[in-house]
Structure formats: structure tokens, C-alpha cells
N, C-alpha and C positions, 0 to 999 in steps of 0.2 A: 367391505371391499376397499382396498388400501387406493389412495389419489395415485395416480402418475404423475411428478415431477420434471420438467426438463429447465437444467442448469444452461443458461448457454454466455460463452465471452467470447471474443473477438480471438484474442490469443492462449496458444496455450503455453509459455513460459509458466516462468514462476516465479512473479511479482507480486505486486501487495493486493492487487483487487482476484488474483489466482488463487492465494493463501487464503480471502473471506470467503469465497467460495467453496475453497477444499474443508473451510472450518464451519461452515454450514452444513455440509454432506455428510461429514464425520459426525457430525451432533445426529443428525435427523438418522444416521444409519444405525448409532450408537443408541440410541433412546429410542427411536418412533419407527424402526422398520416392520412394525405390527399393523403402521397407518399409514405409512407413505413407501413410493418405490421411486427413486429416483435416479433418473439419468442426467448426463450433462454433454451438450457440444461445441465445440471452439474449430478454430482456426489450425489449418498443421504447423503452425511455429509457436513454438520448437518442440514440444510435447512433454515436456518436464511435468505439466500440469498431467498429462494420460497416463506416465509411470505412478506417480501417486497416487493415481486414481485405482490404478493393477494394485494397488498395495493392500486396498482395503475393498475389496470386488466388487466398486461401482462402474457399470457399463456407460461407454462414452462411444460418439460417434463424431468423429472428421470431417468440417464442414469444409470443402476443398477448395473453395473459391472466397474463401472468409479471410480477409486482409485490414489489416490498420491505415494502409493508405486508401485512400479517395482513388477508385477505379469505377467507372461506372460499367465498364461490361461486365468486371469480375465482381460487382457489384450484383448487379441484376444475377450473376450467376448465382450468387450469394445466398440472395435471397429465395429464389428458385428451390435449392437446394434444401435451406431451409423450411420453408414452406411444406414442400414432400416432406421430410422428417417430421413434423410435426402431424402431418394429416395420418402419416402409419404409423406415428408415435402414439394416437390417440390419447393426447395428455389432458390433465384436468385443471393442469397449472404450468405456466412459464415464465420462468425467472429469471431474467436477463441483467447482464452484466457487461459493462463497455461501453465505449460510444457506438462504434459500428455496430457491433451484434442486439444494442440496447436498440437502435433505432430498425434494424432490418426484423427483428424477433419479433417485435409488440406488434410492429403492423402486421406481418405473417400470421402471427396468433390470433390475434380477433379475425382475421379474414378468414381463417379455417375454423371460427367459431369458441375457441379455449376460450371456459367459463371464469380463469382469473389470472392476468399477467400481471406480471411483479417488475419494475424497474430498480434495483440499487444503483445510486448515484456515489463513484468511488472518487469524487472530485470533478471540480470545474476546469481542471487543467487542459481539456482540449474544447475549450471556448476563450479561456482567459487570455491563452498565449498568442490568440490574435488580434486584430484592431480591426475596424473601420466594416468593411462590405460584407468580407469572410466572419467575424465576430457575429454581426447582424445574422449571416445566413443561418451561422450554427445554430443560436438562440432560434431562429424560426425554426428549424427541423427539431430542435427538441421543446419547442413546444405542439408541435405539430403530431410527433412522438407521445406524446403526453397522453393527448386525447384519446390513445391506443392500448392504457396502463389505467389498471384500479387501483393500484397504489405505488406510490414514488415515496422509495427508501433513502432516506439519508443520516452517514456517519453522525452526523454533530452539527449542532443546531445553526453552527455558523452558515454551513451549506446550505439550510433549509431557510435560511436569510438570503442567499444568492437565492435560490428558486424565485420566489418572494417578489426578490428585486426583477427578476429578468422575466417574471411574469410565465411562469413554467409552469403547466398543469391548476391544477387548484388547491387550498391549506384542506381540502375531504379528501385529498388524497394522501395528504401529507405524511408520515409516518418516519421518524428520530429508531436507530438501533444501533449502539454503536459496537465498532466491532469488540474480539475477544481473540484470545491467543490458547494456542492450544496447551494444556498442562507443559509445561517443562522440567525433564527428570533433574539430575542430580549432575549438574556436569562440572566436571573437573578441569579447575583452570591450567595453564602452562602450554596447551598446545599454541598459540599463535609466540608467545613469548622464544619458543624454542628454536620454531620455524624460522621466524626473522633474526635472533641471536641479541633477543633485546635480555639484558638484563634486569632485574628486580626491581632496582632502584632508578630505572627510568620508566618514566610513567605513559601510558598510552591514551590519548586521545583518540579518538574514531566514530567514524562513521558506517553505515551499512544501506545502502542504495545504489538505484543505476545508476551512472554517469550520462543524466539528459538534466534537461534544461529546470525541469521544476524543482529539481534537488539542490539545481546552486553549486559541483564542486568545484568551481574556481573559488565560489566564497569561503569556503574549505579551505584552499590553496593560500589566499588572501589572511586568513586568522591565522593559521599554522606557520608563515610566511613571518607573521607579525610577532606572534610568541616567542618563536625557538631565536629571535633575534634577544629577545629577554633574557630567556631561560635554557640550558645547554639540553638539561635530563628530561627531557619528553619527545615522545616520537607521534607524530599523526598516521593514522592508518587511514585510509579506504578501503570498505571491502563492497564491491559490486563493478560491474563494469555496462556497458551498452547493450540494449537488446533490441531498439528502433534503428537507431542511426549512430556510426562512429564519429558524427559533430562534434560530440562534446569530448569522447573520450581523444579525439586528436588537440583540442581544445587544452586539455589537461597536460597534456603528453608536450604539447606546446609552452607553455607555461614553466615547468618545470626544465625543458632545454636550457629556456633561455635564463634560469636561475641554478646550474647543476649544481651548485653545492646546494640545494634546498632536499635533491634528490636521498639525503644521507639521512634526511630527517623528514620527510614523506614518503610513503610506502602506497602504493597502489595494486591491491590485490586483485583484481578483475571477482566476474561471478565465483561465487562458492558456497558448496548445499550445505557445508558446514559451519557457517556464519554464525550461527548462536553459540558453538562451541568456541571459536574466535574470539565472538565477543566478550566471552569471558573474562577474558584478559584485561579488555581496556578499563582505565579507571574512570572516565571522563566519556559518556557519549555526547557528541556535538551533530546534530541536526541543522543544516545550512541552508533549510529549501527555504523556496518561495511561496508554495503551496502547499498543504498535502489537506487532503480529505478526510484523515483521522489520521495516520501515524503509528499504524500497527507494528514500527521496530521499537518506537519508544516503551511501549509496554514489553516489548522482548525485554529492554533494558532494564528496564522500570524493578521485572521479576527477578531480575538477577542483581539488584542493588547496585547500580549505576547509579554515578552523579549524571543525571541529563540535564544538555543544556539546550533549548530548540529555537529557531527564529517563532515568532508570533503568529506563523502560517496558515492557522487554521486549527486543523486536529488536535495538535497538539496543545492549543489552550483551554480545552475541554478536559485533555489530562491531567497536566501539572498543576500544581498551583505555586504559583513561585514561592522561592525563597522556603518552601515546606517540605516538599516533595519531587522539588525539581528547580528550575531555571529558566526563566522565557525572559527573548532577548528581542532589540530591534535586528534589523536587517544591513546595519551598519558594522563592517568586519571589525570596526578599530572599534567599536563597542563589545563585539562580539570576543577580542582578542582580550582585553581587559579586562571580560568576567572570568576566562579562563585565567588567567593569569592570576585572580585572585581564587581562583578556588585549589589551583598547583600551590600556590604561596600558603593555604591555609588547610589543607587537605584533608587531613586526619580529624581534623575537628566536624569540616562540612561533612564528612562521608559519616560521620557518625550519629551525625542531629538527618543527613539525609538519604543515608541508605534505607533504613529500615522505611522510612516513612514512602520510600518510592516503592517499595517489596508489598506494603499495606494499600497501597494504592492499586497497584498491575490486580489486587485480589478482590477489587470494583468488578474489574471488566472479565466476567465468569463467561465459559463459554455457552455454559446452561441458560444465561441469559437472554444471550446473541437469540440461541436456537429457538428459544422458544417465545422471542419477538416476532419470528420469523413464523412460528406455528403459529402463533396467532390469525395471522395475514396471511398465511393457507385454510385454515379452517372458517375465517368469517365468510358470515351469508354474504 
């Protein structure tokens, strides 16, 4: 008799803790739907994550009171709601994903008795990014969370050193998987080049993230700001824009006012499903965050021979290995401006000692891996 599964996040865009989700479900549908049946439910914004899901005919259900802000009535709705769906879901595992959804799921699930809940942790960024009372509480509700979870999933070991630290669950629950990216066909460079009217002989820098706080794009703005004052023939892209809050992307849109000649040589694409095709393009991928909890566009990069260059944030220095296969940098833009600048100055030689070696690399993090870390931690007693 196959397990029931229920997938659950907070939102359903289509962000980076969305994508290890949909590339879990694709594995376990593709291989294991002999042993597993799986469902998944999120929040109604924005439902990018439920089209994908129509793609490949996993059922999903709409938690309608399930929100990223802190509401405690739509809260309690939340939970409510979820709670019902699990009792008629009659699941035999629950896999939760998010902060909200990770803390209102686990406790829902053991109170209606589910024999195994799963916590993946996609980052500390919503503890990190506060100080003092509110920090403190987070940390208390995710340890409190904890006691709720037979196993707490983490990208990279750096993160399972914050648990550690912040005294989250216990090292029996502990469990390291990092993520994996789905096959990527064969794609054909020139579309972003065409779009924008950049020529051959100007090189593209870029990024691919939202426009919020843990990604960093003013430090983006700041490197790019600092280069193209060097160097005429390079152009910086962003491709991603806001899906919390327009903060930062007014932030960005700010910055660039007040510099408009920088605007001829910054490009800001907002969201788009076709980023990996984009990315093709650039020669240079530049990562500017603060955080992240593994880094799943660097491997996009990575497979498609990209020079990456990443701040020391975390995930990313589980992947690269500098100077090898990639680039890790401080968090200082005028340091950050300088590596670029010598890798535009020396191009052809770095991309040849580091493309391949970043292509050899992306072919570490197999998706068969992922999935069946993940089988594992459904099938144990």
C-alpha cells in the first residue's frame, strides 16, 4: 500500500524553497509512484507553484488563510484549516516547508497523530533579519516547533551549525541533503542579448533573484556602479523582482534615479519563467546576498558554464570551491568590484580553466540524490 505524502509551504510562488519542493515531487513521481502518493498545500499567492504542479498531475489543495505575514486570526484560520486537511487527508507523512507553514503543519500533524513529519530548513533568513525580543521569540517558536518534527532537514552543514547554535531540536534529528536541479536541456544562447540590443562584444554580468533584503540588490547596484566606471563593454542584468514587499524594489528604482546615467548600464528585468534561458547569456554570474541556505541558481549557473562569483553567504560555499570552480568573495562591494574586474580583464583564460570545472561540479548535486535522501527519511522506522 503506497504512504500518503503531504507537501506543504507557506506560498505558492515560485521561489527557491518552491522549486526544492516541485524537484522533490518530480523525483518521487518519476521513480517511486509505485510507493508513495503525494500531495502538496500552500498558501493562494500567487499559484505559480499549482500551474507546475497541473503540469506533471500532482493534486494540491489551497490553504486559504495561509499567509507570510504574522496574523494571528488568519493565523489560527490557518491552522484550522490545515489541521481538517490532514485529518481527511489521512497522511502517513508531512513535509513541511517555510516558516509559517513549517511551524503551523508539524504541530497540526502530530496532533492528528501523523506517524512522520518532516521539517526542511530553506534558510535562517527569517530569524536572522531581526535583533533583540522578536529574534529571541522566533528562535523560541522554532524550537518549540522542533519537538513537533522527527527529522529537521538541512541544505548545508553551515545551517545545521546555526541549529546547533540556536539550540533547535536535537543532532537525532539532524539530517544534511542538499539540494539538486532539475536536468537542463539544451538551450540556446542570444535570447536575452537580442531583447536588450546588447551586442557580442559586451559582456553581461547578472544576477537572478528577488529584489528583498537577503539577496543584497543595492550591493549589486554598488559593484556594477563601481566596474562600468572602469570598464565601458559590460552591462549588469537583474532578472527577478519582489514577491513580499515592494521595499527594496523601490529601493533599487531609487538608487538608480539618483545615478541616471548608471541606468544605460543596469538593466532590471523584474520576475521571468524564462530565466534559465536568459541566463544563458550572461558571462559572469554575480551573487550579492547576505544569506542564502544553499543557492540553487548557482548550480543553474554552475551547469550551464558560468564564471560564478558569490558573497560567502552560506550555500554557496558548500558549492564552489574558489579559484577552481568558481569564485567566493567577501561582502565588501569594492572587493567584490575588483574580482570582477579582474576576471572581464582576463576572461578567456578564467572561463576556460573555469567553465568546465563548474559544469563538473552542477553534476555533484544529481537530482536522484536529493530524492532519495529524502526516501530515506520517509521509509525509516
Amino acid at each position: 500500500m503506497k504512504k500518503r505524502i503531504l507537501h506543504i509551504i507557506t506560498r505558492s510562488d515560485w521561489a527557491g524553497g518552491q522549486k526544492v519542493l516541485y524537484t522533490i515531487i518530480y523525483g518521487l513521481k518519476k521513480n517511486y509512484s509505485d510507493e508513495f502518493e503525494v500531495e502538496v498545500a500552500a498558501g493562494k499567492e500567487n499559484g505559480m507553484l499549482f500551474e507546475e504542479l497541473d503540469k506533471i498531475g500532482v493534486k494540491y489543495h489551497v490553504v486559504e488563510n495561509l499567509v507570510r505575514e504574522i496574523d494571528p486570526i488568519k493565523d489560527l484560520k490557518a491552522y484550522l484549516e490545515i489541521k481538517r486537511l490532514i485529518k481527511q487527508g489521512n497522511y502517513d507523512i508531512v513535509h513541511a516547508h517555510s516558516s509559517k507553514a513549517g511551524f503551523l503543519a508539524r504541530i497540526a500533524a502530530k496532533k492528528c497523530g501523523v506517524k512522520k513529519v518532516i521539517y526542511t530548513y530553506h534558510g535562517f533568513w527569517g530569524i536572522e533579519q531581526y535583533r533583540g525580543f522578536k529574534k529571541q521569540l522566533l528562535i523560541w517558536a522554532e524550537r518549540f516547533a522542533a519537538r513537533y518534527s522527527d527529522h529537521l532537514v538541512f541544505l548545508c552543514n553551515r545551517e545545521k551549525e546555526k541549529a546547533e547554535r540556536y539550540r533547535i531540536g536535537k543532532p537525532s534529528q539532524y539530517v544534511i541533503i542538499p539540494n539538486a536541479i532539475l536536468p537542463i536541456g539544451n538551450i540556446q544562447k542570444g535570447k536575452l542579448r537580442k531583447e536588450l540590443g546588447i551586442p557580442e562584444n559586451v559582456k553581461i554580468v547578472g544576477n537572478v533573484a528577488r529584489l528583498d533584503r537577503p539577496k543584497n540588490p543595492v550591493r549589486f547596484l554598488q559593484v556594477a556602479e563601481r566596474v562600468v566606471q572602469e570598464m565601458d563593454d559590460v552591462i549588469f542584468v537583474w532578472i527577478g523582482g519582489s514577491i513580499v514587499e515592494d521595499f527594496y524594489a523601490k529601493q533599487v528604482q531609487q538608487y538608480l534615479d539618483e545615478r541616471p546615467w548608471l541606468k544605460e548600464k543596469v538593466k532590471i528585468l523584474g520576475f521571468r519563467k524564462d530565466a534559465i534561458e536568459l541566463m544563458a547569456d550572461f558571462d559572469v554570474f554575480l551573487l550579492t546576498s547576505d544569506e542564502e541556505g544553499f543557492g540553487l541558481v548557482i548550480l543553474e549557473a554552475m551547469s550551464l558554464g558560468k564564471i560564478v562569483v558569490s558573497t560567502r553567504c552560506g550555500g554557496p560555499e558548500d558549492i564552489i570551491e574558489d579559484k577552481i570552480n568558481g569564485f567566493l568573495t567577501g561582502f565588501d562591494y569594492k572587493e567584490i568590484a575588483t574580482k570582477i574586474n579582474f576576471i572581464l580583464e582576463n576572461f578567456e583564460s578564467i572561463k576556460q580553466k573555469i567553465g568546465q570545472a563548474a559544469v563538473e561540479r552542477a553534476k555533484d548535486f544529481k537530482i536522484d540524490n536529493q530524492v532519495e535522501g529524502y526516501v530515506r527519511l520517509y521509509k525509516k522506522g
